[in-house]
Every structure is written in structure tokens, then in C-alpha cells.
N, C-alpha and C positions, 0 to 999 in steps of 0.2 A: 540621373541617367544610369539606367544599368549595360554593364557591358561585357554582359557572358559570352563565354564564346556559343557560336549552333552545335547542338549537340550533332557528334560523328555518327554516320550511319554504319550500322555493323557490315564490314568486309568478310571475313571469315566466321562460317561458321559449322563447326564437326562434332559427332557424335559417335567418334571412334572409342576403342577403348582404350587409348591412354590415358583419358580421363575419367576419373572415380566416382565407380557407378555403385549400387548398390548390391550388397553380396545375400546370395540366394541361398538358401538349405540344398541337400540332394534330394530328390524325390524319392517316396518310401520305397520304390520298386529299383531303383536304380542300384547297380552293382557299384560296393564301398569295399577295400582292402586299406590296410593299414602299410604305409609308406615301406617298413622294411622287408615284409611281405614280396613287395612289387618289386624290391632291387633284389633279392633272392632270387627270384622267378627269373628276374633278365640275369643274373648272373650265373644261374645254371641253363639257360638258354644260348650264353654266351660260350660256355664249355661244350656246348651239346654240338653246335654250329663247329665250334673250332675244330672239333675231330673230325668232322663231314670235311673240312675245306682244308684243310692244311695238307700238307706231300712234306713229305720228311725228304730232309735231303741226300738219305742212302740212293732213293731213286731218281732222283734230279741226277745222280752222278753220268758223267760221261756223256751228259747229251745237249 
């Protein structure tokens, strides 16, 4: 007598990406910058913005 259990039928099943998929090249036409490049860029974009947005607080005075 054998006495396996019924095999379970699959409940869940996803093909999001938390789970690890295979890792693609860039394509030859697509635009590539090298990582410190890009924090450069946003760090002087960061200073550029701050001058536009900031009020010093000689003019804040009194109001």
C-alpha cells in the first residue's frame, strides 16, 4: 500500500519582479553614463535649484 499524500494544487502564482529574472545587456543605441557622472549632474542641479528657491532671511525680516 502506498500512501502519498495528492499532490497540492498551486495557489499562488506571480511573475513580478522580486523574483530573479534574467539580466539583459543595454541596447547599442541606448544612452549609458558612468554612475559618478550622474551624481555630479544631480549634485550640481541640486545647487542650481537651490539658488532659484531659497529667500534668505534678510527678506523674510519683518513680515
Amino acid at each position: 500500500m502506498d500512501h502519498t499524500a495528492p499532490a497540492k494544487k498551486e495557489v499562488f502564482h506571480s511573475e513580478t519582479s522580486i523574483f530573479a529574472h534574467e539580466n539583459s545587456m543595454p541596447k547599442a543605441n541606448q544612452a549609458k553614463m558612468p554612475t559618478w557622472a550622474l551624481l555630479g549632474i544631480l549634485i550640481v542641479a541640486f545647487f542650481i535649484l537651490k539658488t532659484f528657491i531659497y529667500i534668505s532671511d534678510k527678506k523674510r525680516a519683518g513680515k
